[in-house]
PLY file of the C-alpha trace (Angstrom):
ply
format ascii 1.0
element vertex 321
property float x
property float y
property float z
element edge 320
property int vertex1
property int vertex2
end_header
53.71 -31.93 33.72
52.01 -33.17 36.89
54.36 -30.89 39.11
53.46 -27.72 37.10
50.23 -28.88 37.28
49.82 -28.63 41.13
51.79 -24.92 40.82
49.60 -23.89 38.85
46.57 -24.94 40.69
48.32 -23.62 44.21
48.30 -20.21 42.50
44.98 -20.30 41.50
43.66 -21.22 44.91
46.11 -18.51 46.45
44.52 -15.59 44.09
41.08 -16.89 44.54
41.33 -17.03 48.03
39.38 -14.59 49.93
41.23 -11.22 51.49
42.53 -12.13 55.20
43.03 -10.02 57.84
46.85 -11.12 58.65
47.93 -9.09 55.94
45.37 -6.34 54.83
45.38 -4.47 54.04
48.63 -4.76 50.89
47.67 -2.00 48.94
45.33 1.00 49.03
41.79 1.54 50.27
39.27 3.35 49.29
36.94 4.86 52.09
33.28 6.50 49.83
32.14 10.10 51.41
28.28 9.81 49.38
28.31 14.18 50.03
30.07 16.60 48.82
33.69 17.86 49.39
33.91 19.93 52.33
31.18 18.66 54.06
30.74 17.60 57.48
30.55 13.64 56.24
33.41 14.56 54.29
35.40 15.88 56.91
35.29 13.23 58.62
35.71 10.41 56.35
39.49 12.40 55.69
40.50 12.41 59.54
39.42 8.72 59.19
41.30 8.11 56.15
44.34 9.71 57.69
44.69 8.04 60.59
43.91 4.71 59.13
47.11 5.47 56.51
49.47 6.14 59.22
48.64 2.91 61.01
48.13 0.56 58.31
51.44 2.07 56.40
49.28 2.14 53.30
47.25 4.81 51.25
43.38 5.06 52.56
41.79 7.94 49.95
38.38 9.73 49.64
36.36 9.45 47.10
33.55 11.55 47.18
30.37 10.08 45.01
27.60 12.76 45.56
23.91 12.27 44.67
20.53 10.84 45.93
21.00 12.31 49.51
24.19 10.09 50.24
22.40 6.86 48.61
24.47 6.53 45.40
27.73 6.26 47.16
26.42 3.86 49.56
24.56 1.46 46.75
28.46 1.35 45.31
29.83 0.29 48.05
27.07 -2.62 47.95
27.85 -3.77 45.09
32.22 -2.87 45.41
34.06 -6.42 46.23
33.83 -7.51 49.27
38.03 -7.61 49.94
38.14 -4.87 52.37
39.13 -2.29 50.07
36.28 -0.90 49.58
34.52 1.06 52.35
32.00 3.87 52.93
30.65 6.32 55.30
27.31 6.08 56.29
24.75 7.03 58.84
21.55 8.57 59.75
20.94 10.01 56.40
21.00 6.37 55.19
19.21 5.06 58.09
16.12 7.13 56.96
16.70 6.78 53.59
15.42 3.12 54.24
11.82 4.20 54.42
11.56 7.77 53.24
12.84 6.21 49.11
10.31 4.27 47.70
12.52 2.75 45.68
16.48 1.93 46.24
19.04 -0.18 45.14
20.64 -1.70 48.43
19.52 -2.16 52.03
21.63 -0.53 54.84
21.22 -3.69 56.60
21.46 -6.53 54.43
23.45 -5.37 51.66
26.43 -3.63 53.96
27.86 -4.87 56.45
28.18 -2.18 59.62
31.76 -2.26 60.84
31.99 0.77 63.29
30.57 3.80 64.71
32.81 6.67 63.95
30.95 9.40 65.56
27.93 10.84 66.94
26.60 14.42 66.76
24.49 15.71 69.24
21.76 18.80 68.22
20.32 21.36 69.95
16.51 22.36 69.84
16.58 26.82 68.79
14.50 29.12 68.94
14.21 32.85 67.89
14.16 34.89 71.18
10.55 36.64 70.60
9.21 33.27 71.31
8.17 33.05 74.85
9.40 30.08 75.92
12.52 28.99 78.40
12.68 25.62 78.13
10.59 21.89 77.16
7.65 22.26 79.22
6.85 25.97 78.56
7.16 24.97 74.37
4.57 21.61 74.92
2.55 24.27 76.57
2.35 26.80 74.17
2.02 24.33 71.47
-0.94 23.08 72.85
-2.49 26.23 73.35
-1.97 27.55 69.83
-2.23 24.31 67.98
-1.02 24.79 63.99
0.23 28.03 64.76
3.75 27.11 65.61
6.41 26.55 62.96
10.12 25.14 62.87
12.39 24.82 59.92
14.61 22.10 58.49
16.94 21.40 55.74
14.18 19.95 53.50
11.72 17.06 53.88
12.89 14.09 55.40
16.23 15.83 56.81
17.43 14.58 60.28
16.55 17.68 61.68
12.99 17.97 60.11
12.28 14.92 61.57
13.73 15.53 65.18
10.66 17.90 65.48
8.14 15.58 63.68
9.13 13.05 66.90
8.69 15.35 69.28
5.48 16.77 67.82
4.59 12.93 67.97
5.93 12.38 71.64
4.49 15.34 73.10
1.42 15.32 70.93
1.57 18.59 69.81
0.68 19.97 66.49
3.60 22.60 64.80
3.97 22.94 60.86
6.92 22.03 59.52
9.00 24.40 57.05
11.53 22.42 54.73
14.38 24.79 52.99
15.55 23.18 49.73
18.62 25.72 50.38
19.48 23.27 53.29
20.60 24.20 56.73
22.31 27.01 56.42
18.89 29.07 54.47
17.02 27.82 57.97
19.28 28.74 59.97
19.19 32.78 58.07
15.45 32.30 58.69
15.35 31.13 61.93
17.77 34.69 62.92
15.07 36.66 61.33
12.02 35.24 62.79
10.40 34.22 59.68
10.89 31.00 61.52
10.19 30.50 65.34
12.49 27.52 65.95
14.66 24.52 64.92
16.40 21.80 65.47
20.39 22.57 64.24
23.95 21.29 64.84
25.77 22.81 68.26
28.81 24.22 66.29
26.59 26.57 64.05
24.22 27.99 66.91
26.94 28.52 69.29
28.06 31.77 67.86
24.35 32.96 67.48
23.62 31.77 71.08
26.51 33.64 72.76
25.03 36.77 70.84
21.55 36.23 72.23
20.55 36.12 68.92
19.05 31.93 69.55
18.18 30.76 72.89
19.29 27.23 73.34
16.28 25.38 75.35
17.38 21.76 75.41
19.90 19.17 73.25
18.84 16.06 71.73
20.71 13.32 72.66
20.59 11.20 75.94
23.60 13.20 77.43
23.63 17.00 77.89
26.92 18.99 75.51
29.89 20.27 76.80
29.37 23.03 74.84
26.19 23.83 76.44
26.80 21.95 80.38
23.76 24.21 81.97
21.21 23.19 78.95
19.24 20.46 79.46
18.33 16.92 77.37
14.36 16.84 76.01
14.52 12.92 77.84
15.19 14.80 81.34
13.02 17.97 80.18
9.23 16.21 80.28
9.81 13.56 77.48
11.81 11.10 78.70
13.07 8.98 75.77
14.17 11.34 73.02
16.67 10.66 71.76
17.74 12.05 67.86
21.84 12.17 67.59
23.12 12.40 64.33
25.49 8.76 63.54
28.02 7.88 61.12
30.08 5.03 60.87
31.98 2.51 58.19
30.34 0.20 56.37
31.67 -2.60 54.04
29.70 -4.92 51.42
28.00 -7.39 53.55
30.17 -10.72 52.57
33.11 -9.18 53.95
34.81 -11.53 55.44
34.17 -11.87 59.89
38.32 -11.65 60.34
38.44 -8.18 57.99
35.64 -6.41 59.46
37.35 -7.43 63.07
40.37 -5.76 62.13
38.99 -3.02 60.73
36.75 -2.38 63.82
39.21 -2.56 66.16
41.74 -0.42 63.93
38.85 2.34 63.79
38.64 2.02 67.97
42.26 2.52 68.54
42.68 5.68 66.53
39.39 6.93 67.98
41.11 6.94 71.35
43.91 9.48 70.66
43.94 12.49 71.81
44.04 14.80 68.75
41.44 13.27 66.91
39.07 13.45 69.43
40.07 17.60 69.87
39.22 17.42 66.01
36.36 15.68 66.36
35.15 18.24 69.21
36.03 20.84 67.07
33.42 19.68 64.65
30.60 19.28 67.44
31.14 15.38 67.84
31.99 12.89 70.16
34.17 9.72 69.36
31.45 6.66 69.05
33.34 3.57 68.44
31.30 0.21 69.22
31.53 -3.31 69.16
30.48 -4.45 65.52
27.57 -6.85 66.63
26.16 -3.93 68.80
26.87 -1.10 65.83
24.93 -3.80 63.43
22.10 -3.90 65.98
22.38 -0.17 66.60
22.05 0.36 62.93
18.86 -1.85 62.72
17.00 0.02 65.47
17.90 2.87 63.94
15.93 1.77 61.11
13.10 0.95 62.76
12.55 3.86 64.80
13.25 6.51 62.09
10.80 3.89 59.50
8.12 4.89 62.14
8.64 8.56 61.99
8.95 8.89 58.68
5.32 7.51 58.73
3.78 9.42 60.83
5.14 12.35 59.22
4.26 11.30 55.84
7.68 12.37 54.32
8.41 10.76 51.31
11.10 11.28 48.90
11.40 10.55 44.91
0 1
1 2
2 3
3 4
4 5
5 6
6 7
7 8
8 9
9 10
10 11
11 12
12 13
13 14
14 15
15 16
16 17
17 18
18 19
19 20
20 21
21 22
22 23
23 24
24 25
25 26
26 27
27 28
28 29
29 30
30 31
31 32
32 33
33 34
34 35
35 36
36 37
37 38
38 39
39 40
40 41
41 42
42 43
43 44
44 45
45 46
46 47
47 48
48 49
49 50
50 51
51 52
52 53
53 54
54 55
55 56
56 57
57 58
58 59
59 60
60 61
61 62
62 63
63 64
64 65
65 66
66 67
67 68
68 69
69 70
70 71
71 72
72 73
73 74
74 75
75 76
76 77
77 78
78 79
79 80
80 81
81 82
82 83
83 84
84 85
85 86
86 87
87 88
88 89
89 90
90 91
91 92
92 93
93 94
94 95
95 96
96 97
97 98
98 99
99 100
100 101
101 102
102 103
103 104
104 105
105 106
106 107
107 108
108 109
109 110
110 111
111 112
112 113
113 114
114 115
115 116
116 117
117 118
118 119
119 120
120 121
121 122
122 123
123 124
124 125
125 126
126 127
127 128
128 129
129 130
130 131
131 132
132 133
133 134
134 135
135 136
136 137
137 138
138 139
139 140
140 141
141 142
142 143
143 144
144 145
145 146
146 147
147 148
148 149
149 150
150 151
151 152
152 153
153 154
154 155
155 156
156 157
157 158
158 159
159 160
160 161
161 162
162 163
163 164
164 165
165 166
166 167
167 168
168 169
169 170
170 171
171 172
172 173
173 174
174 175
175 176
176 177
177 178
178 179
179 180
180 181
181 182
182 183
183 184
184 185
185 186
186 187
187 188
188 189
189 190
190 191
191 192
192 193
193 194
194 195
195 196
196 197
197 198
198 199
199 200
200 201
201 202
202 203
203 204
204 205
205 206
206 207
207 208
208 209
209 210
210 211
211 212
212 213
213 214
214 215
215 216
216 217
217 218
218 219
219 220
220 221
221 222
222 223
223 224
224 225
225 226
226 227
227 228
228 229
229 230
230 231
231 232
232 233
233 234
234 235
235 236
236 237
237 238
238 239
239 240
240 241
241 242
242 243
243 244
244 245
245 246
246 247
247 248
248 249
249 250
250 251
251 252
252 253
253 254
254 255
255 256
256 257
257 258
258 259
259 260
260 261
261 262
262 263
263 264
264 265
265 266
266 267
267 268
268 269
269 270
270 271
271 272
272 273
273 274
274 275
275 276
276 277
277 278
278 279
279 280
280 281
281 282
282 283
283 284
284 285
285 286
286 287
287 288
288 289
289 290
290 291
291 292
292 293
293 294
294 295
295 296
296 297
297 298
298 299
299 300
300 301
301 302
302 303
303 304
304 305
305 306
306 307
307 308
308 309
309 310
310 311
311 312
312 313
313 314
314 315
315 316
316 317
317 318
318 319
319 320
């Protein structure tokens, strides 16, 4: 009696114990894309899922949970078990999301852990060719001298790109009216051809074509390092406001009592296949650059992210039911 006893107790402490990383993962994980199929998240959460199959030797699927601008996928994986086989894609979307929803469920920071940057995607500031302007300086200028008369799209009200401009119309103090397109980017990007807008802020991969054609001229990128799709274009931080920086993030997140060895492995896992060679040509292909980090920088990263995007979101006054 005593003997089964103690069996019976070892097994219970051996199926209570929490997941460790010596073995996980045993079965299959499930990686959360929170937008649609097809999508540029989406895309990317199945290269990840791919490569993470082949070198863990067990199944890592997509499942796509759609709504609330990326929001309800993440809040699941806030509340999923926190065994490792559970995971989601998140990023700047979410990062905004903290301030521009008045109300949500989870907190990117406190209620997910941040296990590693996947990728970052750098933008490029457009405009339509019958506005007069070559570069930074010459757009501050003209801004200046025709103050509310200037007007850039975006993908609706509190999209990354919406609020790329609303940063530089803060850090250049410069007053342009913003025009949000509930038919998302690709609606602002038909506009911004026709003139009915004058510029924009928009993903590399979709103005490249349009650029080439002279149909969008290309006047500086985003990010803190220029594109090697566009070598001869210039950052805004080395164009006359040094410190911009908007690149578009996402990385993997867990449910924050994951346990420290787990979200180790998994880091590390997600920084070896970010090193080979065809998924960073895949990765290019899309317009991004591999952006693995070490997990206590990506959770700091993720924080400041926070902040800074909390602060435009204010100054803008974008808010979002």
């Amino acid at each position: 009696m005593r003997l089964t006893l103690i069996v019976l107790m070892t097994f219970s402490f051996v199926m209570g114990a929490p997941a460790s990383a010596q073995n996980y993962p045993v079965r299959t994980v499930r990686l959360i894309a929170p937008f649609a199929p097809g999508g540029a998240t989406d895309v990317l959460a199945r290269l990840v899922a791919q490569k993470l199959t082949e070198r863990w030797g067990q199944t890592v699927f997509v499942d796509n949970r759609v709504g609330a601008g990326g929001h309800i996928g993440a809040e699941l994986a806030s509340r999923a078990a926190p065994d490792g086989y559970t995971l989601v894609v998140a990023g700047t979307p979410h990062a905004i999301g903290m301030s521009l929803y008045q109300k949500l469920a989870y907190d990117l920071a406190k209620d997910l852990v941040a296990v590693n940057r996947i990728a970052t995607y750098p933008s490029a500031i457009a405009v339509h060719p019958s506005l007069p302007v070559k570069n930074v300086k010459e757009l501050i200028a003209l801004a200046k001298a025709r103050p509310g008369q200037l007007n850039f799209g975006s993908a609706g009200i509190g999209s990354p790109n919406g609020l790329a401009l609303e940063l530089f119309k803060t850090m250049a103090k410069v007053n342009m009216v913003q025009i949000p397109y509930k038919g998302g980017s690709g609606q602002m990007v038909t506009e911004l051809l026709s003139g009915q807008v004058q510029l924009a802020s928009i993903g590399l991969p979709p103005a490249m074509p349009y650029v080439k054609s002279g149909r969008l001229r290309v006047i500086a990128v985003t990010g803190m390092a220029r594109s090697a799709l566009l070598p001869d274009v210039p950052t805004v931080n080395e164009s006359g406001l040094p410190g911009f920086d908007v690149t578009s993030w996402y990385g993997v997140f867990g449910p924050a009592a994951l346990p420290k060895d787990i979200v180790a492995k998994v880091n590390a896992d997600i920084a070896a296949i970010l090193g080979a060679t065809d998924l960073k040509e895949r990765l290019a292909g899309l317009g991004a650059e591999p952006g693995a980090m070490p997990q206590e920088a990506f959770a700091r990263y993720v924080r400041e992210e926070i902040t800074k995007w909390a602060k435009v979101v204010k100054e803008s006054g974008a808010k979002a039911d």
